[in-house]
PDB file of N, CA, C and O in Angstrom:
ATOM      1  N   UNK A   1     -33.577  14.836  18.291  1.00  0.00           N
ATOM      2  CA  UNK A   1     -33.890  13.494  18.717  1.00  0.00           C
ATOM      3  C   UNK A   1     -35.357  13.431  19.053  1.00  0.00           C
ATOM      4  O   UNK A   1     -35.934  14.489  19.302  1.00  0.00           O
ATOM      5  N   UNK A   2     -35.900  12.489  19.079  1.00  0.00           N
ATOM      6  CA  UNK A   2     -37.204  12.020  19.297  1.00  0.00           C
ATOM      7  C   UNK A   2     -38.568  11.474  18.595  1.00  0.00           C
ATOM      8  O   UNK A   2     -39.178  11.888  17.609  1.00  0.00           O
ATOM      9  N   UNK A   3     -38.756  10.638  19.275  1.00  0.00           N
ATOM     10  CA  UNK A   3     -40.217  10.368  18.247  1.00  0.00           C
ATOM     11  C   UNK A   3     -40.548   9.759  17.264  1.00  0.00           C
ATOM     12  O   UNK A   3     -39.729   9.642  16.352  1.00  0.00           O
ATOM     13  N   UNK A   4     -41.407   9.381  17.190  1.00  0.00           N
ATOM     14  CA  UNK A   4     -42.540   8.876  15.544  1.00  0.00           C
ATOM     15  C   UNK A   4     -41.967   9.639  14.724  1.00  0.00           C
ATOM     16  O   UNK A   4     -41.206   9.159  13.883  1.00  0.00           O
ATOM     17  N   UNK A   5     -42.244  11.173  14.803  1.00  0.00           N
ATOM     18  CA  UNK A   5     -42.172  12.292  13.821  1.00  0.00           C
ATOM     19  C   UNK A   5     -40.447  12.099  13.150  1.00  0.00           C
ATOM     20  O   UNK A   5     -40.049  12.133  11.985  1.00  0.00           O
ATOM     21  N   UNK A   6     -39.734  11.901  14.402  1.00  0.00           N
ATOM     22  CA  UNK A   6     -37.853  12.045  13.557  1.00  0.00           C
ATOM     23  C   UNK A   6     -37.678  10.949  13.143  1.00  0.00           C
ATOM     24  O   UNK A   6     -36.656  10.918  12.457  1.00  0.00           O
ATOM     25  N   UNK A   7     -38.418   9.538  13.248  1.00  0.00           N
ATOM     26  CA  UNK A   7     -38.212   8.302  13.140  1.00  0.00           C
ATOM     27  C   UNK A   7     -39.354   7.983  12.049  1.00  0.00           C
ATOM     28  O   UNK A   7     -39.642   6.818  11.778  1.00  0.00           O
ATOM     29  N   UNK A   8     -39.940   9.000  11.483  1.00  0.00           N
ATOM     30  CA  UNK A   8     -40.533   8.891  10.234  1.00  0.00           C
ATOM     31  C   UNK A   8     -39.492   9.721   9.468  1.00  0.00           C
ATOM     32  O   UNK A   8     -39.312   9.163   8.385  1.00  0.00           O
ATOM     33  N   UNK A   9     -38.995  10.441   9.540  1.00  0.00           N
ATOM     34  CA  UNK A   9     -38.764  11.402   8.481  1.00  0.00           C
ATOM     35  C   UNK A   9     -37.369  11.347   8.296  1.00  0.00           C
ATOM     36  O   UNK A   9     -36.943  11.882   7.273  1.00  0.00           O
ATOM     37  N   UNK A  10     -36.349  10.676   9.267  1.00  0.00           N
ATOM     38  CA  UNK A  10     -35.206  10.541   9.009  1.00  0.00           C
ATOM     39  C   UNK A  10     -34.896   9.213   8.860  1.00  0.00           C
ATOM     40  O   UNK A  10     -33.977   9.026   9.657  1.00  0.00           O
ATOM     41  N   UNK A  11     -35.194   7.951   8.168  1.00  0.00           N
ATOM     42  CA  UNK A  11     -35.303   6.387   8.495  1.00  0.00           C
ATOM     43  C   UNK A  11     -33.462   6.759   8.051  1.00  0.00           C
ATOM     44  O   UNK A  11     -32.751   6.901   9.045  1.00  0.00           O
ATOM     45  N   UNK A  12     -32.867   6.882   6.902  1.00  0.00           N
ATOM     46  CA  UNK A  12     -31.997   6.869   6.537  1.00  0.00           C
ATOM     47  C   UNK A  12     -30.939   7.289   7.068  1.00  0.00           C
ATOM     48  O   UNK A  12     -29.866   6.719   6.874  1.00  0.00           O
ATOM     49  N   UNK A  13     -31.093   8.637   8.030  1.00  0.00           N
ATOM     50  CA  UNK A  13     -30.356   8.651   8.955  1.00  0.00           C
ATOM     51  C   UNK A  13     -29.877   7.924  10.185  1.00  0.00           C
ATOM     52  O   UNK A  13     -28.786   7.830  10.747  1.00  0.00           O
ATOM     53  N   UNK A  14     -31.150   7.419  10.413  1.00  0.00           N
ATOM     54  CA  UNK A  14     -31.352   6.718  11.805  1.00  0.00           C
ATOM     55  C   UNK A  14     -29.962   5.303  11.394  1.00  0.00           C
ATOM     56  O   UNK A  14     -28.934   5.065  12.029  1.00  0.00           O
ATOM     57  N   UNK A  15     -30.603   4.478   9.871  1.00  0.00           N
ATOM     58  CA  UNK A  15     -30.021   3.206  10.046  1.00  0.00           C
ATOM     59  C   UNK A  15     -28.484   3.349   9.970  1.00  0.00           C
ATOM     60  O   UNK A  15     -27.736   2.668  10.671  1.00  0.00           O
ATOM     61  N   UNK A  16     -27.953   4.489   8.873  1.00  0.00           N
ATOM     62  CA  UNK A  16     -26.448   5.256   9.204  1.00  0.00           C
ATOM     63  C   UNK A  16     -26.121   5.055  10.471  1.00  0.00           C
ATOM     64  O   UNK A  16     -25.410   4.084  10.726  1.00  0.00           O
ATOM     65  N   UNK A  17     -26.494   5.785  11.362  1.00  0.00           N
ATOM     66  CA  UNK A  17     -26.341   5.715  12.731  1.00  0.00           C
ATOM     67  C   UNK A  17     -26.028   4.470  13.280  1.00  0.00           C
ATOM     68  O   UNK A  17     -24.925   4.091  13.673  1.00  0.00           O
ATOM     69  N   UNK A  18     -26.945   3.946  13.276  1.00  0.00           N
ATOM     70  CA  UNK A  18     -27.082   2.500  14.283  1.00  0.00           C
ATOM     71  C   UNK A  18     -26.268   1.837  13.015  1.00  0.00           C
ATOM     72  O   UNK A  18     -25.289   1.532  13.696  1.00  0.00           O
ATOM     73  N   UNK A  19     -26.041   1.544  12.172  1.00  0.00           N
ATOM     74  CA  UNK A  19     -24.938   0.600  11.122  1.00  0.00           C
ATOM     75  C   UNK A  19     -23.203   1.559  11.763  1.00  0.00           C
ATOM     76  O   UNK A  19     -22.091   1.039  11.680  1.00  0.00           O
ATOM     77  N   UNK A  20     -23.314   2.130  11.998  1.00  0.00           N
ATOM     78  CA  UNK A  20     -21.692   3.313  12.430  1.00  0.00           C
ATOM     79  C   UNK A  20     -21.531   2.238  14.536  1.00  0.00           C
ATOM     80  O   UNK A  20     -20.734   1.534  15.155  1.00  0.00           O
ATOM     81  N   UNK A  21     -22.853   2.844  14.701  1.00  0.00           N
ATOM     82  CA  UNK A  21     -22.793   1.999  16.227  1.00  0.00           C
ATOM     83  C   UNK A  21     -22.246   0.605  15.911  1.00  0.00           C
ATOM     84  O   UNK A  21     -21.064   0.297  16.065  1.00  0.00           O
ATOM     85  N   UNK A  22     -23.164  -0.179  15.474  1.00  0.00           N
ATOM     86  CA  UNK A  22     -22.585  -1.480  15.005  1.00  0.00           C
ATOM     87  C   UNK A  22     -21.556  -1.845  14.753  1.00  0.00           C
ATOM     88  O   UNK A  22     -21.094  -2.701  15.509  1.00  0.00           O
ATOM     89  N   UNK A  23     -20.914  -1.494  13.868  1.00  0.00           N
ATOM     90  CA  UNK A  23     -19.646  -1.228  13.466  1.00  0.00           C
ATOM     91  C   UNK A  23     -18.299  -1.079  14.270  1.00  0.00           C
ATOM     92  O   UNK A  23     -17.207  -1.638  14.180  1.00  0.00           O
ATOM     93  N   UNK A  24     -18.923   0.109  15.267  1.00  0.00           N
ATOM     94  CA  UNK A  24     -17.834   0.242  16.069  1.00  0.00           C
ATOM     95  C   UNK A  24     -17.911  -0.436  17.214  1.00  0.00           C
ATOM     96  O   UNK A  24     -16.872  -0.289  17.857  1.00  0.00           O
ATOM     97  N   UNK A  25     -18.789  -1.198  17.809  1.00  0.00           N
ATOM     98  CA  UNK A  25     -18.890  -2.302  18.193  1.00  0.00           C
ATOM     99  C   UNK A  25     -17.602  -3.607  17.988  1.00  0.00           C
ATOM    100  O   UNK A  25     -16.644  -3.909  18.699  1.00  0.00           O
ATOM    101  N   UNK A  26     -18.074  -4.115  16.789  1.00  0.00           N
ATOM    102  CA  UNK A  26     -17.658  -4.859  16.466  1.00  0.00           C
ATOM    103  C   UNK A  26     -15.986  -4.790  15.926  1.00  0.00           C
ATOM    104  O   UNK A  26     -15.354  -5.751  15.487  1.00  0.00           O
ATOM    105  N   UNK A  27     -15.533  -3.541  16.073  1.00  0.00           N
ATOM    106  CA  UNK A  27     -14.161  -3.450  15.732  1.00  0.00           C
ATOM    107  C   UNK A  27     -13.773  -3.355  16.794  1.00  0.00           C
ATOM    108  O   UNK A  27     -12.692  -3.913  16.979  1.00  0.00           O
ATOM    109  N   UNK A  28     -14.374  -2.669  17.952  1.00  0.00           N
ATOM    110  CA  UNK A  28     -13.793  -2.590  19.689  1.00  0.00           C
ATOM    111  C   UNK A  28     -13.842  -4.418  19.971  1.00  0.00           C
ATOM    112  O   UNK A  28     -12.807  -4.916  20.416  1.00  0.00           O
ATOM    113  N   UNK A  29     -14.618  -5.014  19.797  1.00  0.00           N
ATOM    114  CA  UNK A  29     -14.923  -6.231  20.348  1.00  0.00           C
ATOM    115  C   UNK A  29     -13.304  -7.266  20.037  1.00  0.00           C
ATOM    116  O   UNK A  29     -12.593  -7.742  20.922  1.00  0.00           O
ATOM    117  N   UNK A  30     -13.014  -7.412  18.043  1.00  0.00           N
ATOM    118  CA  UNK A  30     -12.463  -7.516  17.513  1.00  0.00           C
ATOM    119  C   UNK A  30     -10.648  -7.098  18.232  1.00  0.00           C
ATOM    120  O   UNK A  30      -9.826  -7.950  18.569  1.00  0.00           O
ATOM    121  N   UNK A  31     -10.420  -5.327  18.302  1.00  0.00           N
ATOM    122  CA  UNK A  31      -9.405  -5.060  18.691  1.00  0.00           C
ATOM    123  C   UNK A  31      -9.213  -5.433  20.345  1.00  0.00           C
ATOM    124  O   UNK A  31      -8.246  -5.073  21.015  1.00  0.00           O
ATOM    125  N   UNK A  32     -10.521  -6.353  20.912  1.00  0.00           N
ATOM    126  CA  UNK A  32     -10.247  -6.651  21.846  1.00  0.00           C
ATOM    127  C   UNK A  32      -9.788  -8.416  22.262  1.00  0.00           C
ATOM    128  O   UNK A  32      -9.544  -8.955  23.341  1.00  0.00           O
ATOM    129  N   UNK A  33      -9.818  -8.897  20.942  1.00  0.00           N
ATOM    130  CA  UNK A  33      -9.623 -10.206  21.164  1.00  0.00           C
ATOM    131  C   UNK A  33     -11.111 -11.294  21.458  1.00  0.00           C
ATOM    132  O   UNK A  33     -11.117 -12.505  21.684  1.00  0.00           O
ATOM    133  N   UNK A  34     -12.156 -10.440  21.363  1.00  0.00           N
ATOM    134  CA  UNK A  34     -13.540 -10.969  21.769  1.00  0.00           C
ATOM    135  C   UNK A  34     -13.605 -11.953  20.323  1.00  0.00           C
ATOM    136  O   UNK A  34     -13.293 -11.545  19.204  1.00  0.00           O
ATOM    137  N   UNK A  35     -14.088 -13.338  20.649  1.00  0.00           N
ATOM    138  CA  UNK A  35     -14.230 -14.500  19.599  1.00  0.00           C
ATOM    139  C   UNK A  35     -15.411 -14.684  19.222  1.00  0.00           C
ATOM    140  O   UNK A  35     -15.683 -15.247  18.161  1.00  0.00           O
ATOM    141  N   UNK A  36     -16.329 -14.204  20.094  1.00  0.00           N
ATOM    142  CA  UNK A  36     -18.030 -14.934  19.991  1.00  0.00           C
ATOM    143  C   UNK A  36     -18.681 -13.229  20.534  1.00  0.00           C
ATOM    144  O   UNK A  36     -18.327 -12.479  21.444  1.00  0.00           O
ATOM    145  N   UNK A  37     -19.396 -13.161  19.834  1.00  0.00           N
ATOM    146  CA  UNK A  37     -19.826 -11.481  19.620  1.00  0.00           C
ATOM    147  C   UNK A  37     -21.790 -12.206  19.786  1.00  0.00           C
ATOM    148  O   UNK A  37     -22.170 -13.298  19.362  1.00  0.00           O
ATOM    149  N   UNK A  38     -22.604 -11.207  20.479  1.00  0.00           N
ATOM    150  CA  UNK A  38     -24.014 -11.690  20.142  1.00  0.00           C
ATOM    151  C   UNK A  38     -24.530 -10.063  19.981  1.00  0.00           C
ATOM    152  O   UNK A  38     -24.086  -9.099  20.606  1.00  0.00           O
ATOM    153  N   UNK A  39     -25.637 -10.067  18.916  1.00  0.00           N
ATOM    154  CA  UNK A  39     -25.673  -9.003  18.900  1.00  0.00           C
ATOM    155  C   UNK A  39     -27.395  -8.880  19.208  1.00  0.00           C
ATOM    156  O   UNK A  39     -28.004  -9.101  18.161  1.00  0.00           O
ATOM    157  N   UNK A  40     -28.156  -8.636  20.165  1.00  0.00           N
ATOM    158  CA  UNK A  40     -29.529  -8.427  20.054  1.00  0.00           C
ATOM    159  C   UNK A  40     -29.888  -7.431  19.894  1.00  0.00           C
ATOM    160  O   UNK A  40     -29.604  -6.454  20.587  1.00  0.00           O
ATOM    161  N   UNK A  41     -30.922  -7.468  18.499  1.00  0.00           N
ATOM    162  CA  UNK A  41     -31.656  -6.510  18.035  1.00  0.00           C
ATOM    163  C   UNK A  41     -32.785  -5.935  18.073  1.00  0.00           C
ATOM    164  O   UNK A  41     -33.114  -6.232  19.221  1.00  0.00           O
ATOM    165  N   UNK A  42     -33.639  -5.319  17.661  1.00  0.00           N
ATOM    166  CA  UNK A  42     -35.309  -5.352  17.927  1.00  0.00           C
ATOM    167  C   UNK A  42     -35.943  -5.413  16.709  1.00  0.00           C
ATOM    168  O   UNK A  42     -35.513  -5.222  15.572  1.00  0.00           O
ATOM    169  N   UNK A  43     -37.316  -5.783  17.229  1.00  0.00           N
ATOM    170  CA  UNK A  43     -37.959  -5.878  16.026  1.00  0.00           C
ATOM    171  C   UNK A  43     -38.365  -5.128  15.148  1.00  0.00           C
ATOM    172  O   UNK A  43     -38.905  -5.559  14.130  1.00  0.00           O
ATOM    173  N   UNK A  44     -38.176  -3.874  15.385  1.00  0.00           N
ATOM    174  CA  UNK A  44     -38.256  -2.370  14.346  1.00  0.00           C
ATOM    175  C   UNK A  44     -37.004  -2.728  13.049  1.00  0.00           C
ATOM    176  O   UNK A  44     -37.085  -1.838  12.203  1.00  0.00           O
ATOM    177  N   UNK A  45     -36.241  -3.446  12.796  1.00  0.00           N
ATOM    178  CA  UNK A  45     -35.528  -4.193  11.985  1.00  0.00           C
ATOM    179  C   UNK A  45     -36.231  -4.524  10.710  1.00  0.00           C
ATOM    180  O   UNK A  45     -35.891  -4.140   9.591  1.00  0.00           O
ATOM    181  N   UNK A  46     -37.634  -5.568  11.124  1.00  0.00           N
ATOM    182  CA  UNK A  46     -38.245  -5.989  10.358  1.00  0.00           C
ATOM    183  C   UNK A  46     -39.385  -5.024   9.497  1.00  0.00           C
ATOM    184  O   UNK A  46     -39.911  -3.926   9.680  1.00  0.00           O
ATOM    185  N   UNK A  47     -39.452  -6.244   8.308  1.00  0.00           N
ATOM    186  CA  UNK A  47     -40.988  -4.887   7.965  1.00  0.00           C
ATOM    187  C   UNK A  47     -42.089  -5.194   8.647  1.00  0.00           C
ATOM    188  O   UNK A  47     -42.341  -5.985   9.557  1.00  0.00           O
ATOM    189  N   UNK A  48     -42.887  -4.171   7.839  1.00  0.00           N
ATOM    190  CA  UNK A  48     -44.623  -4.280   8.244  1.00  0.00           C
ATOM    191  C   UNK A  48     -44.575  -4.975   7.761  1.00  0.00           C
ATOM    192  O   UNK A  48     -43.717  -5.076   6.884  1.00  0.00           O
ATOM    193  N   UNK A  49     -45.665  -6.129   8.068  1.00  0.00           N
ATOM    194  CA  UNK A  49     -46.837  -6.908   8.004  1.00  0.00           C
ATOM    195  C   UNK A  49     -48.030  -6.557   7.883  1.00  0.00           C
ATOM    196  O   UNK A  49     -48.523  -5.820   8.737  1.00  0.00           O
ATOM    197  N   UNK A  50     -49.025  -7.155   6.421  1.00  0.00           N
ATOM    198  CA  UNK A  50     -50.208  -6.841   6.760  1.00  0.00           C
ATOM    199  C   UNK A  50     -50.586  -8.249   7.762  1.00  0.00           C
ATOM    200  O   UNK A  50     -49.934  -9.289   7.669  1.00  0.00           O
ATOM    201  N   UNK A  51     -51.546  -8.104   8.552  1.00  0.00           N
ATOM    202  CA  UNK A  51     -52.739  -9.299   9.562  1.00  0.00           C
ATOM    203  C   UNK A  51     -52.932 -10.473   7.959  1.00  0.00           C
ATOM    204  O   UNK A  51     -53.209 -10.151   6.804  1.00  0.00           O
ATOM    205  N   UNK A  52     -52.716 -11.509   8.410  1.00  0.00           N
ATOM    206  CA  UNK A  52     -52.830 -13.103   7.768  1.00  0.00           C
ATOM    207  C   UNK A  52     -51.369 -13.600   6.699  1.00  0.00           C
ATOM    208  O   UNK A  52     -51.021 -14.673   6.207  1.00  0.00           O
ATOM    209  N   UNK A  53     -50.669 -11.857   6.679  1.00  0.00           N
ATOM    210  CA  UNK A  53     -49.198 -12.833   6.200  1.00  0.00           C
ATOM    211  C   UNK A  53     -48.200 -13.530   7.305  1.00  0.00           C
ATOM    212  O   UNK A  53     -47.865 -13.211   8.446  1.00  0.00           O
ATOM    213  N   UNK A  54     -47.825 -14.826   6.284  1.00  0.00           N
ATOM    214  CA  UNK A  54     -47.205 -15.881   6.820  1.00  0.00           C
ATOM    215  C   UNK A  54     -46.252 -15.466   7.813  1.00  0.00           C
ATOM    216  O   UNK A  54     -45.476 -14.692   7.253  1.00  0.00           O
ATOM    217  N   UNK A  55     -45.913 -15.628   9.137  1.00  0.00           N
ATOM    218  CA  UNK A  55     -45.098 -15.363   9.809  1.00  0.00           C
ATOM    219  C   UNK A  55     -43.484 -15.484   9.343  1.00  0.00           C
ATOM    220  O   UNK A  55     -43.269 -16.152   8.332  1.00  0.00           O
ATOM    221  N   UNK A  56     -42.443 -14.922   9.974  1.00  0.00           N
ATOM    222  CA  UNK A  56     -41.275 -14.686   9.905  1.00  0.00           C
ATOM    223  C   UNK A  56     -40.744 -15.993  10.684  1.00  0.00           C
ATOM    224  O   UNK A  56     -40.979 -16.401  11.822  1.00  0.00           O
ATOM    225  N   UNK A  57     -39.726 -16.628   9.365  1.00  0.00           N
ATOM    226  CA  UNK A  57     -39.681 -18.220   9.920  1.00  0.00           C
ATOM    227  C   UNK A  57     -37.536 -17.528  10.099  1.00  0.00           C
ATOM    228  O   UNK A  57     -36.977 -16.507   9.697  1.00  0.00           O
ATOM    229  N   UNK A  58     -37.138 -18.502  10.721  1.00  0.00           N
ATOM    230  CA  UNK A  58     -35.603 -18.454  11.379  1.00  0.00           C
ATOM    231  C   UNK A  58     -35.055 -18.361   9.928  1.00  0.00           C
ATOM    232  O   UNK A  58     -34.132 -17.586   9.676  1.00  0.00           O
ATOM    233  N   UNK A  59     -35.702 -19.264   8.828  1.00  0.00           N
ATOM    234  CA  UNK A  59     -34.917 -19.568   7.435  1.00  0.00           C
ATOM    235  C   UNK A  59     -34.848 -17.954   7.339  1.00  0.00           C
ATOM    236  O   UNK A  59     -33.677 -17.577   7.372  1.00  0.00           O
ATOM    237  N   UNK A  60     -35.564 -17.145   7.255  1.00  0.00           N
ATOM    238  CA  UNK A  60     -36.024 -15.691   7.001  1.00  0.00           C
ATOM    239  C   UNK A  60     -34.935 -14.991   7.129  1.00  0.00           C
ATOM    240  O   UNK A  60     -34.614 -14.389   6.105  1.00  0.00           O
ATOM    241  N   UNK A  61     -34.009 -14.812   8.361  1.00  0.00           N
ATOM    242  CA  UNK A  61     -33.209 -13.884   9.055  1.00  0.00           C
ATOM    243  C   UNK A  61     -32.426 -14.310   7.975  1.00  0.00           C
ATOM    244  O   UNK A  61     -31.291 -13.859   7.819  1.00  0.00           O
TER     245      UNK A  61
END
């Protein structure tokens, strides 16, 4: 665990991971009768940006 360095070199692992978390989330929520689920994320989600591209509009998500 840790870091720039494991969070460069394993991206593919990482999103496995957190898509398995998710997941089981949402089937606990589900086998719990939960109707309205919110899920907040961060912005490491998104890509880079170079400086003067158009911002990330709601249509986007």
């Amino acid at each position: 665990m840790g870091g720039m360095g494991f969070i460069g070199s394993a991206e593919a692992e990482i999103l496995h991971n957190s898509a398995i978390v998710n997941l089981n989330l949402l089937r606990a929520a589900a086998d719990a009768g939960v109707r309205r689920y919110f899920l907040a994320s961060s912005v490491c989600v998104y890509r880079d940006m170079e400086p003067g591209e158009p911002a990330l509009t709601e249509d986007d998500a």
